[in-house]
C-alpha positions in Angstrom: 15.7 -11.3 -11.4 16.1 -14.3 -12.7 14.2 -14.4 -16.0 15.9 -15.3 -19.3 16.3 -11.9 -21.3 16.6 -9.8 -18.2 20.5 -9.4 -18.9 20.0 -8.7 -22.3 16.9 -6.5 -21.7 19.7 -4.4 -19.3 22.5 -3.9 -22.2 19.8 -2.9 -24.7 18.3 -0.2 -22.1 21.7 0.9 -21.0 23.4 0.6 -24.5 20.7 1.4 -26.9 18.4 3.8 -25.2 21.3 5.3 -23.1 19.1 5.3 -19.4 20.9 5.9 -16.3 21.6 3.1 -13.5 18.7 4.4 -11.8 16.2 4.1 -14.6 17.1 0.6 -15.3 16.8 -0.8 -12.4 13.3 0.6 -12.1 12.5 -0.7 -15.6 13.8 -4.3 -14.7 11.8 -3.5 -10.9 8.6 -3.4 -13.2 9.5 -6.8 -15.4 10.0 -8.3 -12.1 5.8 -7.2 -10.9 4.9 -8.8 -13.9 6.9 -11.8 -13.4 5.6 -12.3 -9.5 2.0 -11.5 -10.9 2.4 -14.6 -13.2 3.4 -16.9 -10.7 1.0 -15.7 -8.2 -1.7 -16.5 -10.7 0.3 -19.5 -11.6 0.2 -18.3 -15.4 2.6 -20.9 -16.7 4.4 -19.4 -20.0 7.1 -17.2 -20.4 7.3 -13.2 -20.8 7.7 -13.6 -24.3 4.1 -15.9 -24.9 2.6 -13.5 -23.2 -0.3 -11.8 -25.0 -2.3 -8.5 -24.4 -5.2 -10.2 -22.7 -2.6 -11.4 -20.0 -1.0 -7.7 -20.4 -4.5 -6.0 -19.5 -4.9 -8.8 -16.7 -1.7 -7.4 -14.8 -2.7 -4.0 -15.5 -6.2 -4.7 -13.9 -4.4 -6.3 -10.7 -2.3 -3.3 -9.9 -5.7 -1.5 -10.2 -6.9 -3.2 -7.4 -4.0 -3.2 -5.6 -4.5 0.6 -5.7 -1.3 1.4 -7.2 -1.2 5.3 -8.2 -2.3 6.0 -12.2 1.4 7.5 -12.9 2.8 4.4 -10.9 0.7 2.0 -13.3 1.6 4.1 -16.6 5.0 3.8 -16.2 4.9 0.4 -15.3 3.3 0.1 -18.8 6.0 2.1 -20.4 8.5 -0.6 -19.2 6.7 -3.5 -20.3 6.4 -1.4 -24.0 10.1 -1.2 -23.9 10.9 -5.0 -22.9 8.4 -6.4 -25.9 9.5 -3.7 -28.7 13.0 -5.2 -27.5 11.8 -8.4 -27.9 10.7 -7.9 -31.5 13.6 -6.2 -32.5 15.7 -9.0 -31.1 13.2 -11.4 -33.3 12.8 -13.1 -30.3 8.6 -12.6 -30.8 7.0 -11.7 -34.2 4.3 -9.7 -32.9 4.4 -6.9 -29.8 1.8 -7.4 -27.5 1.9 -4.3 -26.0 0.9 -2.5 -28.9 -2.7 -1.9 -28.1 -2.3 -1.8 -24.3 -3.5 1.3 -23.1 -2.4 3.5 -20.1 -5.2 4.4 -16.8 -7.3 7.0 -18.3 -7.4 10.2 -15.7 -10.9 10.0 -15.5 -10.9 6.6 -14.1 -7.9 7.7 -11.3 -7.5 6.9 -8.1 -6.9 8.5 -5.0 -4.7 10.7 -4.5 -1.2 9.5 -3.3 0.6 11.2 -1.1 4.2 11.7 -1.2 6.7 11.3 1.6 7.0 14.9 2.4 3.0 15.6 2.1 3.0 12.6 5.1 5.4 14.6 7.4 3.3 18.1 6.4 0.2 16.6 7.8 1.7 14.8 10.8 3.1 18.5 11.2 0.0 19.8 11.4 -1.5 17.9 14.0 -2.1 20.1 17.2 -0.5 17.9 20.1 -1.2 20.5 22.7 -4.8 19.8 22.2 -6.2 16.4 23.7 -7.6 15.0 20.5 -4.3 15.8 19.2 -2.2 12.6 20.9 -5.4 10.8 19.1 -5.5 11.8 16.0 -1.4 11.4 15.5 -2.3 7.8 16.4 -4.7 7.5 13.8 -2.9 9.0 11.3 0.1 6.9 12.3 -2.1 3.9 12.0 -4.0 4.4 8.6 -0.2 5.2 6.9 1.5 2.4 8.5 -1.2 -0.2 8.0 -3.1 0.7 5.2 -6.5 -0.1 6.7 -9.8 1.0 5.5 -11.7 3.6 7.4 -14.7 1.1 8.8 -11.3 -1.5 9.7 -10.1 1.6 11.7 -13.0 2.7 13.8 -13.6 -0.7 14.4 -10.2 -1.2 15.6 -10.2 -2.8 19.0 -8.1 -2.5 22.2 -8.2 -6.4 22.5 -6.5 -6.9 18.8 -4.4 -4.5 19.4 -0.7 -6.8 19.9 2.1 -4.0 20.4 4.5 -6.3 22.5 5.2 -8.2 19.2 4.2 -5.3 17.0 1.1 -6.5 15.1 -2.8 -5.7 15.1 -5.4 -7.8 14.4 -8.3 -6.4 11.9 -11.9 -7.2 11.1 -12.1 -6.7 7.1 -14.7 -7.2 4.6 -16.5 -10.4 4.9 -15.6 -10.4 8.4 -12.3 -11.4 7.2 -9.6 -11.5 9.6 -6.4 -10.5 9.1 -3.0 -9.3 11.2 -0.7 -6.8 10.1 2.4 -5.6 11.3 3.0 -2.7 12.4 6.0 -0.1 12.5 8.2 1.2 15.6 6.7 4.7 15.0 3.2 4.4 14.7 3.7 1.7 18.0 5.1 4.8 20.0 2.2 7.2 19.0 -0.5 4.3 19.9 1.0 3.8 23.4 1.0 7.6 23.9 -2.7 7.4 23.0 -3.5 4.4 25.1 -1.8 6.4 28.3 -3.8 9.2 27.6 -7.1 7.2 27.1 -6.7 5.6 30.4 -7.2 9.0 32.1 -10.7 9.0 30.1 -13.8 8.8 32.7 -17.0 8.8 30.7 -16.3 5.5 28.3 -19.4 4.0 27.2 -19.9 0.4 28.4 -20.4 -0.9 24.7 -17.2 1.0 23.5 -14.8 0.0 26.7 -13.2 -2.6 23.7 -13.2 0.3 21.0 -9.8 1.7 19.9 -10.1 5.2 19.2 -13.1 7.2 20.8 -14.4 10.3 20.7 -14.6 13.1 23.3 -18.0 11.6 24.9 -16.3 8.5 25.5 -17.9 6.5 22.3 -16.7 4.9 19.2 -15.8 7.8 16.1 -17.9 7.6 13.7 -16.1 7.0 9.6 -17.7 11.1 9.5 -15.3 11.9 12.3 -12.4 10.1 10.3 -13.0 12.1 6.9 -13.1 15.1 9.1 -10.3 14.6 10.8 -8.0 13.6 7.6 -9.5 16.7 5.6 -9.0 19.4 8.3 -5.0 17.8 8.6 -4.6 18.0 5.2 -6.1 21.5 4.7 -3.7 22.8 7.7 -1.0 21.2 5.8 -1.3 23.4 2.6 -2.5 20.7 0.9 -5.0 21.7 -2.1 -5.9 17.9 -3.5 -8.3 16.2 -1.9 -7.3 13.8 1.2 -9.9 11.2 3.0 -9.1 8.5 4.7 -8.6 5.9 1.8 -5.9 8.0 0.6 -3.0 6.8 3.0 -4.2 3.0 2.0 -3.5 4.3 -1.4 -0.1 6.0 -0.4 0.5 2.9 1.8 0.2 0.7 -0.8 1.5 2.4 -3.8 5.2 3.6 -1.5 5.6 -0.1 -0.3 5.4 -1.1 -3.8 7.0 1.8 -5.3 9.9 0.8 -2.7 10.2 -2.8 -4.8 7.7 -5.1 -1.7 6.5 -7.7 -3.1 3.0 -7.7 -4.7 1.1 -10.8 -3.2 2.7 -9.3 0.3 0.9 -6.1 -0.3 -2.1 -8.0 -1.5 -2.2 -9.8 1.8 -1.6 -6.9 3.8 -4.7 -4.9 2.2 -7.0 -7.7 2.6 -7.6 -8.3 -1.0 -9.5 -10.9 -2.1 -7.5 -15.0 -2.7 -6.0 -13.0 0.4 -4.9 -14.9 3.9 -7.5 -15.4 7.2 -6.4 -16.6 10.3 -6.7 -19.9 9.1 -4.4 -20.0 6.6 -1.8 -18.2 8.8 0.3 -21.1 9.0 1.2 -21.1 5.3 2.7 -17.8 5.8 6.3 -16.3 6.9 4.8 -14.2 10.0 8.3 -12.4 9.9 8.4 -12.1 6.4 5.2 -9.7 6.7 6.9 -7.9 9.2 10.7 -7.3 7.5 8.3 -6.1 4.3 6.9 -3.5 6.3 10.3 -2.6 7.7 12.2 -2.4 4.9 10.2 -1.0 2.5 7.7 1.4 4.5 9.0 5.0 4.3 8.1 5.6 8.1 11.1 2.8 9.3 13.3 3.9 7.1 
């Protein structure tokens, strides 16, 4: 990282407060989200100008980049650490991140799953039964793409780019977007797609339509929530689980696994986020070695 205390910032934590290997590179992981947030908002001072207004700006980002509430407080115990280091270094007079407050519980998001809870549900999934070859496709799909529930039952065949291993998505806004997609949730879709094939009773206004339901029409975002809950509830799962919860997981595990944060951005369709227009400005491959090397499912 290359910011100007960041070596310092290491001996303190390691000499001072004693942490492990492990718990200093996740403190200097955290510095580093604040740094990319700064120059993806083109905030031009340095780490130790920095004020709590600017503090409470980054905390609000990762809000809406749905990163989990514990994910977000500890981020905010870091950046506590770093500027109490940098008063007692009398490199600032004041600590700005005195007054910055951690997520309150009541304003939480989602549920995130964890690695394990992922394999529990996918476990769960009855693959005897016909819906069952869909319905691993789907969950596949919302963990490894992190789309919202109306992107996912919208989801056409037609956008669909498996050969190169990326789909196409309507967001909000009618937004487009492409996202790559992993090796895994690739095998489950063509499984799916083989099995659709055999399907005889497709609606005419639906022949496009990803994922359908057994009368040959488009599922409904009811079928989705239905779908996720009764996985989750097979799964010994006692929080609650929709849909929106593995864009929460897929978001906060690439991040948690060090992605960086305008990548995620642009992968969740964020606002100030890319359309196929802008497509040229962007490292297509660079989307896709995120999603492979920092997705839990390619690892």
């Amino acid at each position: 990282m290359q910011l100007p205390q960041a070596k310092s910032f290491e001996a303190f934590l390691r000499l001072e407060k004693g942490l492990s290997i492990a718990s200093v590179e996740a403190y200097l992981q955290d510095l580093k989200k604040l740094h990319q947030y700064m120059e993806i908002h083109e905030i031009n001072k340095s780490l130790s100008q920095l004020d709590l207004r600017d503090l409470q700006l980054f905390i609000t980002y990762l809000n809406e980049l749905e990163l989990s509430i514990n994910s977000q407080a500890r981020i905010i115990s870091s950046l506590k650490s770093f500027f109490r280091f940098l008063t007692i270094e009398d490199i600032i007079k004041n600590d700005p991140s005195l007054l910055l407050s951690a997520p309150k519980s009541a304003r939480s998001l989602p549920t995130v799953l964890t690695h394990q809870e992922i394999e529990q549900i996918i476990a769960a999934i009855d693959h005897s039964k016909k819906e069952g070859i869909r319905n691993r496709a789907i969950i596949e799909i919302l963990y490894a793409c992190g789309l919202r529930v109306s992107e996912l039952t919208n989801l056409k065949i037609s956008n669909t780019f498996l050969d190169v291993g990326y789909i196409k998505v309507i967001g909000k806004g009618n937004k487009e977007r492409i996202i790559p997609i992993g090796e895994e949730a690739i095998k489950h879709l063509k499984f799916y797609l083989q099995d659709r094939m055999h399907l005889t009773n497709i609606k005419p206004e639906s022949e496009d339509i990803l994922f359908l339901n057994r009368r040959g029409g488009q599922l409904t975002r009811n079928m989705i929530f239905i779908i996720t809950k009764d996985l989750s509830k097979k799964a010994g799962i006692k929080r609650k689980v929709s849909p929106h919860t593995f864009r929460h997981t897929f978001a906060t595990h690439l991040i948690e696994g060090g992605a960086n944060l305008r990548i995620v951005q642009d992968l969740l369709g964020h606002k100030s986020i890319i359309t196929t227009e802008i497509y040229t400005h962007l490292d297509m491959n660079y989307l896709k070695e995120t999603i492979r090397m920092f997705h839990p499912r390619n690892r």
